[in-house]
C-alpha positions, -999 to +999 in steps of 0.1 A: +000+000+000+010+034-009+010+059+016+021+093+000+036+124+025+016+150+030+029+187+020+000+203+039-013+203+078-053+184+079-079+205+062-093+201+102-090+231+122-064+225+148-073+233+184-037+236+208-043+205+226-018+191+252-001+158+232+024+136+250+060+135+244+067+103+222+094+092+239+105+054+244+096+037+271+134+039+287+139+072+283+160+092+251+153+117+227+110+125+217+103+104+183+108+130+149+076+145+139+063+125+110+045+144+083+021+125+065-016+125+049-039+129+078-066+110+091-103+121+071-128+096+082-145+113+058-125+118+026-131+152+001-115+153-029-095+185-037-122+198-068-149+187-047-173+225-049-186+241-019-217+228-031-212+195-031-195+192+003-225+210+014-250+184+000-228+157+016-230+170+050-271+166+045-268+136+039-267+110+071-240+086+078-244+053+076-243+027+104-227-009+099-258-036+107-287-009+090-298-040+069-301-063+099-331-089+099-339-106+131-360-135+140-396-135+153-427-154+166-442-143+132-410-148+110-379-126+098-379-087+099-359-056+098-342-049+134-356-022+151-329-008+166-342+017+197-309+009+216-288+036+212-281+047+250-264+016+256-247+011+224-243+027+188-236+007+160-203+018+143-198+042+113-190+034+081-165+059+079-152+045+113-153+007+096-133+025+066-108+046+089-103+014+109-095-009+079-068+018+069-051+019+098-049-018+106-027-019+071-001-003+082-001-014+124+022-009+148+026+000+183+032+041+184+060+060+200+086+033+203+101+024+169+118+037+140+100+018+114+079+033+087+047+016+100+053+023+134+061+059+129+028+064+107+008+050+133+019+069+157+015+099+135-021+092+131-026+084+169-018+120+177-037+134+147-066+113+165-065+132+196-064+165+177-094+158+160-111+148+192-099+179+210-115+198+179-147+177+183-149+191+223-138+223+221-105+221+237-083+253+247-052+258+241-035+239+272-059+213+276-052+178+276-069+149+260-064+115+273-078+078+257-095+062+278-111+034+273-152+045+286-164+074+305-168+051+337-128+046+326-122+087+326-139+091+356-121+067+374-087+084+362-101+116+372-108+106+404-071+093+414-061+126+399-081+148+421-061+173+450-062+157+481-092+166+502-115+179+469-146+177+476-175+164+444-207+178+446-232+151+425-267+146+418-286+119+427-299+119+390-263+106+377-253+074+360-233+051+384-201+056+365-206+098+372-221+090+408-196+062+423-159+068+417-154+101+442-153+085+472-183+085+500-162+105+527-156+135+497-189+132+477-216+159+489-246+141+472-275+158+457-311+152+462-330+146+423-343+181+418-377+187+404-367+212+380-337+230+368-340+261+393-341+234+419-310+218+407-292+250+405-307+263+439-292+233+456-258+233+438-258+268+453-265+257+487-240+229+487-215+247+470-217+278+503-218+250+529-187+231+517-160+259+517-130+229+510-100+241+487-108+221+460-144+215+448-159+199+417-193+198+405-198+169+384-235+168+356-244+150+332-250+169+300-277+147+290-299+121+312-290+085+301-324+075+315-351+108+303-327+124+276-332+159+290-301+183+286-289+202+316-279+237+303-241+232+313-232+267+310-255+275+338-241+251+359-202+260+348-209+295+357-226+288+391-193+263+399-172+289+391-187+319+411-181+298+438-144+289+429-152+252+423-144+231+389-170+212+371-170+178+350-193+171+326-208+137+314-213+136+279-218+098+272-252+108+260-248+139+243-216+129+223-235+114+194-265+137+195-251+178+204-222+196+200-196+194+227-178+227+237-155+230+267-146+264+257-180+278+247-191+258+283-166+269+298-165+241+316-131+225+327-137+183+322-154+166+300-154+128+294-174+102+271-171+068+256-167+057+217-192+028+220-217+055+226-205+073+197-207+048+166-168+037+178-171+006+193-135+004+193-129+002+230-116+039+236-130+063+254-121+103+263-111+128+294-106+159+283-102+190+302-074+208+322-040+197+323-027+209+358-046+184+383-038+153+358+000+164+355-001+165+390-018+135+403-003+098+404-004+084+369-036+066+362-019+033+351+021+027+359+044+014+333+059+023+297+049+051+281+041+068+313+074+075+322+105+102+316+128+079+329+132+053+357+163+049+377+175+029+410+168+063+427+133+064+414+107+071+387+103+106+370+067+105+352+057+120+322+035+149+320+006+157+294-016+128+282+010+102+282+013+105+321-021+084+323-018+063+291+005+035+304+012+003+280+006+000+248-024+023+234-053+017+220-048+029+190-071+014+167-096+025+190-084+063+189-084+064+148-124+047+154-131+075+176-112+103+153-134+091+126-166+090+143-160+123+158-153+141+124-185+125+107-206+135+131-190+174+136-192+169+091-230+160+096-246+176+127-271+191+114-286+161+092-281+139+122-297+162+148-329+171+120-332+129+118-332+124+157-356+156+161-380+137+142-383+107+151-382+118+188-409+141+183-425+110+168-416+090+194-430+112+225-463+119+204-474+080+200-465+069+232-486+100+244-515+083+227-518+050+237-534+048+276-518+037+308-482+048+291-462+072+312-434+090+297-408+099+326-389+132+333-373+149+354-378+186+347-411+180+329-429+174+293-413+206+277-376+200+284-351+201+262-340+162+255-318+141+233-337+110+218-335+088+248-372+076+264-383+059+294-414+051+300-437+025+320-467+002+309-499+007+335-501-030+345-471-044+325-438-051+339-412-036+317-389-065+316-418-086+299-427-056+278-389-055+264-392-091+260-419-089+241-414-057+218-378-084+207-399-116+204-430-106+187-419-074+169-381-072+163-375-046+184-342-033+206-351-018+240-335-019+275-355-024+307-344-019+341-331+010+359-300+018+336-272+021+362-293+049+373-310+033+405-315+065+426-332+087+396-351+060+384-367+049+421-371+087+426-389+090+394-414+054+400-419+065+434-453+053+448-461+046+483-493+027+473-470+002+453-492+001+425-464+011+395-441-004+381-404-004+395-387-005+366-386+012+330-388+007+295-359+028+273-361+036+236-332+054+223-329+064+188-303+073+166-285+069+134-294+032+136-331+039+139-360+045+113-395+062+114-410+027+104-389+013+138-405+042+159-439+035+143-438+001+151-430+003+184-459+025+195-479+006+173-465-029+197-470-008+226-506+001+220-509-033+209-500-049+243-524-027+264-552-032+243-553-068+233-522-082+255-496-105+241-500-125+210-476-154+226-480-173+261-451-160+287-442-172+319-416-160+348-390-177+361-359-166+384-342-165+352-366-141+341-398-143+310-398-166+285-421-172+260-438-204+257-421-228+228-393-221+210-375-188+216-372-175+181-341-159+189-321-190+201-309-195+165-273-211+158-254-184+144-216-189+130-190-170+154-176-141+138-144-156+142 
């Protein structure tokens, strides 16, 4: 394969994002700078018009798996696939980036090779595309990961000693857990966004500690509403605290902007982004990560390593010990610049068929859409919602046996908001939800027939005999699903 030197810098804009020194793991002179073609997930040509480009970006992306047929009780049909929270299907562009890179392979920052010196070259390139994606300042640093519950964890070990995190009791697990109990000050589940702010407030004059940080979600993984982080980022800072922000559900959906946030962390996951690659993303300020231990000890992390002791490395490298992920990182590069190429056809696609979504669930009786803040808030395409008399795990089951559709039941590693939310002294409601997500995966005739299953079920019940075990529902007969299906590898 030919791979030709580039006599240009990427046609990306480039944000001045903290990189690590490619040094060898014992120590010498940084690698050369290696100048060659960039990474485009998504490729231009050089004559392509203004025009053109601008009719591609209208376009949507494709996802791998969009032709998917699944087995049913009443035979073969098109997945439904209403399962983005948990997972995104990967890009084609990222499926194309990927295949490129894997040509030419090699562990980065350690060998003189040609392909070891190209990958390397397009591992940093990766993580200045993904600082341009989140709206990195100059100074900030951008670490792979490999999942936000992975950035949060490195954030936490890199936090000033005695910091106290203010949380919300709305949070995913991965955003609520890793602090610490003894330094978390933990947040009732407002009722609406003055509430939230109102008791950030509070907390934040009550707890006068040296360090503080507010952590939020930018968008709920269990209702989909969007907490207006530059609110929040300005409240944090009046009060002299940092904030975080949670973006595993707003990553594929909204722009992310640390500067325009002004917020100072910000960490999400590729599998959540059409990169399921492995890789994940903390991005933020680089003085409390250069300071704090490094997040995993060994090569790569290190300046140098004597019999007196162990000088660390500084910038992102500090907290990417061993050998990268860098397959991962060119997945996530690629995802990240089709979806900043296409945000405007992707968010017009989601608008729809969430508006969709939220109107024919509204219509079918004993279906109760959940929220936090209320009906008229702001919200990514992510639903919850409970089936008067149904318990959600069956209606999951059911909406995949009988109808070919993806959901999720439960609580979502969100215990505390969703208990909050399906409170009910009388103990008449169901204690767990049903969640359709929708995205680039998803199609109008997969919303429709979902609220067309949905209405189905309440008014004439299941078309199948199912019965409960400690195991869970199953349906009576043969499982459809329980094909044999050849191993991928």
């Amino acid at each position: 394969m030919s791979v030709l030197p580039s006599t240009h810098p990427s046609t990306h804009s480039t944000r001045h994002a903290t990189r690590p020194a490619a040094s060898p793991c014992g120590g010498g002179s940084a690698a050369p700078a290696v100048r060659t073609r960039a990474l485009h997930a998504v490729p231009e040509s050089a004559g392509e018009s203004a025009a053109g480009s601008d009719t591609a970006a209208q376009a949507l992306p494709t996802v791998i798996g969009a032709g998917l047929r699944v087995p049913t009780l009443r035979g073969e049909t098109a997945y439904a696939n209403l399962d983005h929270a948990a997972s995104t299907p990967a890009l084609e562009t990222v499926r194309t980036a990927v295949d490129r890179a894997l040509e030419t392979y090699s562990s980065v920052h350690r060998g003189a090779g040609f392909a070891s010196r190209l990958t390397s070259a397009w591992y940093e390139q990766a993580r200045t595309e993904v600082a341009d994606f989140v709206g990195a300042r100059e100074g900030d640093s951008v670490v792979f990961t490999r999942t936000t519950t992975d950035s949060w964890a490195l954030l936490s070990k890199a936090l000033p000693s005695r910091t106290t995190v203010f949380v919300f009791g709305s949070e995913h697990h991965s955003t609520l857990l890793p602090w610490g109990r003894f330094r978390t000050v933990r947040l009732p589940v407002p009722q609406t966004l003055d509430d939230a702010y109102a008791l950030l407030d509070e907390a934040l004059s009550a707890h006068r500690s040296r360090h503080r940080l507010v952590v939020i979600a930018a968008a709920s993984n269990v209702t989909g509403e969007v907490w207006p982080v530059r609110r929040f980022a300005r409240l944090a800072h009046e009060h002299g605290a940092r904030i975080a922000v949670d973006a595993a559900q707003l990553s594929a959906h909204r722009r992310i902007d640390l500067a325009a946030w002004d917020a100072d962390y910000v960490a999400f996951s590729g599998h959540k982004t059409y990169a399921p690659y492995g890789a994940g993303v903390l991005a933020g300020r680089s003085d409390w990560l250069d300071a704090g231990a490094p997040y995993l000890f060994g090569g790569g992390a290190t300046r140098a390593v004597t019999e007196e002791g162990t000088a660390w490395a500084t910038g992102p490298a500090r907290h990417e010990g061993g050998s990268p992920n860098v397959i991962g990182a060119v997945a996530l590069a690629a995802a990240c610049a089709t979806i900043r190429r296409h945000a405007d056809a992707i968010e017009a696609h989601e608008t729809r068929l969430l508006e969709r979504l939220r109107s024919g669930l509204a219509e079918v009786p004993g279906v109760e859409v959940l929220s936090i803040f209320g009906d008229d808030s702001d919200r990514v395409g992510v639903v919850a919602f409970t089936v008067d008399g149904w318990d959600s795990a069956l209606v999951s089951q059911v909406l995949s046996v009988e109808h070919g559709i993806g959901v999720r039941d439960g609580k979502f590693c969100a215990h505390l908001l969703v208990d909050e939310l399906l409170e009910d002294p009388w103990g008449e409601r169901p204690v767990t939800a049903v969640r359709a997500s929708i995205g680039l995966g998803s199609t109008l005739e997969g919303v429709d027939r979902l609220v067309t299953a949905v209405a189905g079920l309440v008014e004439h019940g299941t078309a199948a005999t199912w019965s409960r075990t400690e195991a869970g529902w199953h349906v009576e007969g043969a499982d459809p699903r329980d094909v044999e299906v050849e191993r991928p590898w």
